[in-house]
C-alpha positions as CSV (number, residue, x, y, z in Angstrom):
1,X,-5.3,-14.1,-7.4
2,X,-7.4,-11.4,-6.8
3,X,-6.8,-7.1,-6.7
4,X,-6.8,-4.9,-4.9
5,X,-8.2,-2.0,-7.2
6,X,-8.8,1.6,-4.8
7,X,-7.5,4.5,-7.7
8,X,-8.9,7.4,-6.3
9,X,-10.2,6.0,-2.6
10,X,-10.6,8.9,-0.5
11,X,-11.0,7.2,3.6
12,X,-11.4,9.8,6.6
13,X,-10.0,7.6,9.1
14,X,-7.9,4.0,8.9
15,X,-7.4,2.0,6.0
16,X,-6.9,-1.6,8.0
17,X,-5.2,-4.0,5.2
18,X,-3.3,-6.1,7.4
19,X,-2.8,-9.6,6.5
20,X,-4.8,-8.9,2.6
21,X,-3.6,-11.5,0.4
22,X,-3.7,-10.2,-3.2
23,X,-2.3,-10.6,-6.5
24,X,-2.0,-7.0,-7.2
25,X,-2.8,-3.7,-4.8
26,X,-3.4,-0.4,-7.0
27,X,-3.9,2.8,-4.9
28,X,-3.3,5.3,-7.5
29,X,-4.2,8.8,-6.0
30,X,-5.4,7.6,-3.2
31,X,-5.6,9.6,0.1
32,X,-6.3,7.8,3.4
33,X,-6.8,10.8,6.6
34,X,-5.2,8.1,9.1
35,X,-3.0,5.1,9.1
36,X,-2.8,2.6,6.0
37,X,-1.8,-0.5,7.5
38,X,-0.2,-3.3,5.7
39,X,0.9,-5.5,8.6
40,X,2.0,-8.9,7.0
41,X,0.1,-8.7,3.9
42,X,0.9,-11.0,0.9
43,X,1.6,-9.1,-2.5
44,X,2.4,-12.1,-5.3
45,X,2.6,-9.3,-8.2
46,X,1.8,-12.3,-11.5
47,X,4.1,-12.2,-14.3
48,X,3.4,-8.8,-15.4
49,X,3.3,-5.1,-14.1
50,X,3.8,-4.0,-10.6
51,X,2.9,-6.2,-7.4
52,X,2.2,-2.6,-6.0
53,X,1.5,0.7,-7.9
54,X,0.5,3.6,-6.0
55,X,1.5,6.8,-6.9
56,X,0.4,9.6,-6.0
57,X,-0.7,8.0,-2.5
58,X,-1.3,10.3,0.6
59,X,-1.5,8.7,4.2
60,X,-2.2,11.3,7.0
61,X,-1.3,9.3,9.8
62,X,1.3,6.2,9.9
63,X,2.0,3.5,7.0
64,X,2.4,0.4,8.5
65,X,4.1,-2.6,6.8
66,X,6.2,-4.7,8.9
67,X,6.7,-7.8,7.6
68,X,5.1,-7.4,4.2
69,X,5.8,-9.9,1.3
70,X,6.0,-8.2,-2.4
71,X,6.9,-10.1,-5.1
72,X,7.2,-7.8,-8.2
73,X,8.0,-4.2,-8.7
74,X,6.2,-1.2,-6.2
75,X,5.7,2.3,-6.9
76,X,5.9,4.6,-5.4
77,X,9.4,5.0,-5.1
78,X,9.6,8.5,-4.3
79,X,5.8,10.1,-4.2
80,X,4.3,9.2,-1.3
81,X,3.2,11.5,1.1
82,X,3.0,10.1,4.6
83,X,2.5,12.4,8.5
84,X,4.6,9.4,10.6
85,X,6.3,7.4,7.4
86,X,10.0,5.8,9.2
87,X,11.8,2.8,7.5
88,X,11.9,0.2,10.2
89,X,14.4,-2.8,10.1
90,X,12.1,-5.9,10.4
């Protein structure tokens, strides 16, 4: 399955990822100036590593994930930076 390898991606605006089907999705550093949208996107993670690593991740608008599938760890767990980030039942 293939990655999705952005370490470092700088983006001014959106980041639209919704519905990205991908083995792995590695965002380490990244800094997107809007919204990063994940909107039922497939994450399947393999047998080793983390499904998602992204440390170090700064979103200047909204992070949007409703109904996202991981399988496999995700980071990060505590340093993401996010304007509008709200944990939403879904």
């Amino acid at each position: 399955m293939p990655v999705f390898q952005a370490d470092g991606l700088r983006v001014e605006s959106d980041l639209p990822l919704a519905r990205l089907v991908a083995g792995r999705v590695s965002m380490v550093k990244a800094e997107i100036g809007g919204n990063l949208w994940l909107t039922f996107a497939e994450v399947s993670g393999g047998e080793s590593g983390f499904a998602v690593n992204c440390p170090q991740l700064r979103v200047g608008g909204g992070l949007y994930a409703t109904s996202i599938q991981v399988t496999g760890g995700v980071i990060p767990e505590r340093d993401l930076t996010c304007q509008a980030c709200r944990p939403t039942a879904g």
